[in-house]
N, C-alpha and C positions, 0 to 999 in steps of 0.2 A: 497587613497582607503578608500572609506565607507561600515564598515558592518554595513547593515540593517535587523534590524529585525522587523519581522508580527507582529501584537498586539496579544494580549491572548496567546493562546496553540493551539487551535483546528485550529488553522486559517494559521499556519506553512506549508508553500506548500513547503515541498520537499519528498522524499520516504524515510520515517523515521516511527518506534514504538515510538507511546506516549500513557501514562498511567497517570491515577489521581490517586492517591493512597488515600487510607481509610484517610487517615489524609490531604487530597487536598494538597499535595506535588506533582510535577511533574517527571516525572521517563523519561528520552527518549535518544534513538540512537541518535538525535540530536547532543547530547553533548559529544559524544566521540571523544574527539579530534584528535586519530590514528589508524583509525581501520585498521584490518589485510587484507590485499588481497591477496586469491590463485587462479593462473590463469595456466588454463591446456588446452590440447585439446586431444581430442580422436575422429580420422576418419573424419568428418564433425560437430562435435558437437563442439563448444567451450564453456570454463564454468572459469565463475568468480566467488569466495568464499569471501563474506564481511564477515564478525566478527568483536567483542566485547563485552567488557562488560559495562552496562550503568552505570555512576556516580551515585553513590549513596550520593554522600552530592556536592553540587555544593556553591559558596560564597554568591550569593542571595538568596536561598531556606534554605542553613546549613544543616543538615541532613535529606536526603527523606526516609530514611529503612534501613533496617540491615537487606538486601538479597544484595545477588552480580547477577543481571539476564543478562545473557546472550544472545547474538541475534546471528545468522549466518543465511546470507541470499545469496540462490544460484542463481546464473545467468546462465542457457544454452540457449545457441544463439546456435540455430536450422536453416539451410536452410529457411525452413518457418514459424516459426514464433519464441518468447522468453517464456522462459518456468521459473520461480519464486518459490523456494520454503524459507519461511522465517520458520525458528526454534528457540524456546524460553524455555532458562532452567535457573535454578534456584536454588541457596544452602541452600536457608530455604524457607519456607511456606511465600506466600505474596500475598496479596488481595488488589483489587483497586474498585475504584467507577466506572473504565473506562478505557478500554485497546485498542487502535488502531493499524489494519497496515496503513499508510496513503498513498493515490496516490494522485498527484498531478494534476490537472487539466488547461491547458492555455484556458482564457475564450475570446470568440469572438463571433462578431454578426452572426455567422454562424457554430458556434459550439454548440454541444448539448449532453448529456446525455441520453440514452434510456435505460432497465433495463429488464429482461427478466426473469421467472423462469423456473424449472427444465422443463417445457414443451412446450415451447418457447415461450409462451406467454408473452406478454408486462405489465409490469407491470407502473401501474397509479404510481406517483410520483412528480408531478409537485405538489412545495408546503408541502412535506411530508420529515422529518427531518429523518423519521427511517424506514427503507424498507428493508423487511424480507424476507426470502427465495429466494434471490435475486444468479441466477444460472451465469450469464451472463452480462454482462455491457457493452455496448459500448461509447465509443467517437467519434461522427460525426463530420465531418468538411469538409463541401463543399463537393468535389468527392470520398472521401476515408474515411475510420479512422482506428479504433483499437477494436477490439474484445476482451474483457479481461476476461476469461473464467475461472469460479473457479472447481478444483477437486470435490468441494463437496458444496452445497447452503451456502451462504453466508448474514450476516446482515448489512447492510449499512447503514452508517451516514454521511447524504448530509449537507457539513458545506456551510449555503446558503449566508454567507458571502465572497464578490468577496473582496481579496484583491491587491492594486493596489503595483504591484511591481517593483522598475526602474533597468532598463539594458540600457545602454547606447546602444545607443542615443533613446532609445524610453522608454515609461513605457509601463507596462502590466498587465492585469489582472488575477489572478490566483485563484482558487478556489480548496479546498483542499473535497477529499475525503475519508471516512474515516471505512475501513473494522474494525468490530469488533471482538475481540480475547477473550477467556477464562478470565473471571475475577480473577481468583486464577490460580497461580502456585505453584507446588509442586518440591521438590526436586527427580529427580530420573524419572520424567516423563515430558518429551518435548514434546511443544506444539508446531505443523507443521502446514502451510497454503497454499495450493499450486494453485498458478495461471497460464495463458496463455494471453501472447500477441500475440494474431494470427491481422496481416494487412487482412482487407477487401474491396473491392468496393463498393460503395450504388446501390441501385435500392430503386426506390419507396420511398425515403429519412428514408431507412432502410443500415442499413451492410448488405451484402448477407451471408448467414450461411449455405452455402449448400456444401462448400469444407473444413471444419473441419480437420487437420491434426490431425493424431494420438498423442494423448497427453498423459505427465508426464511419458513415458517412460523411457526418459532420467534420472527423477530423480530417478526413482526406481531401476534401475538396480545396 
């Protein structure tokens, strides 16, 4: 067995927080080697609880900060669709050059990207590194894909490098994207991001948006 890893940082396709910190030190859930899992069910809802805390000195980097930040990231799986909420705290004051939540991307000749703001409109992006006030995202692919829906407008960082990653017996191309987060944390106040994977049909080589389930109920209650 070979572990592979993507070149740079930004280019990491998996669903992890990564930060450049003020000193170009790398900060990331990546590197927690055991994070915690609470898994529950209540009615129809079930819910997964990731946690940890991110290494703050790793053997190649040596020390990245003298904060301890913490992540917990919620999982409910809803009848129809998965509902995200990532939280991020902190035991000193810590600033970065660049804070991501990262979603992963599998790139193929018939998948796509479309980008939507808070009034449904389509947002131009082809070509565009940084896209703002971005409400809505989907992933298309052939008949179907995935509606990823945020509580609140969101800035995106389309890392337009596809990287080529092998899983036996095939390789594949992956393409990492990348929600931006508060570049300071503070102790004493958590920084929440809450999204939706709602599954949709295409029409007109669009997702249909016209059966919207009630969303982030689950996590508020």
């Amino acid at each position: 067995f070979a572990t592979r890893f993507a070149p740079g940082w930004q280019d990491w396709t998996n669903n992890h927080i990564i930060g450049k910190t003020t000193d170009d030190k790398i900060l990331t859930s990546a590197r927690v080697a055991q994070p915690k899992l609470d898994h529950q069910t209540k009615g129809d809802v079930e819910t997964f609880t990731i946690s940890g805390t991110m290494p703050n000195k790793l053997m190649k980097q040596g020390p990245i900060c003298d904060a301890n930040v913490s992540y917990e990231r919620r999982f409910d799986l809803l009848p129809t669709h998965v509902e995200v909420a990532l939280t991020l705290t902190t035991d000193r004051p810590i600033k970065f050059n660049a804070l991501y939540e990262t979603l992963p991307m599998l790139v193929a000749d018939y998948s796509r990207v479309v980008l939507f703001n808070s009034k449904g409109e389509e947002i131009a992006a082809d070509g565009v590194e940084r896209v703002d006030a971005v409400a809505e995202m989907q992933v298309l692919r052939q008949e179907g894909g995935v509606r990823v829906i945020f509580e609140k407008p969101v800035v995106i960082a389309q890392v337009s490098k596809k990287v080529e990653t092998v899983l036996r017996p095939r390789e594949i191309s992956t393409q990492a994207l990348q929600i931006e987060l508060p570049n300071e944390l503070k102790p004493g106040t958590g920084t929440t991001l809450r999204y939706a994977l709602v599954p949709c049909a295409m029409q007109f080589g669009l997702g249909l948006r016209d059966a919207t389930p009630k969303l982030f109920a689950a996590q508020l209650r």
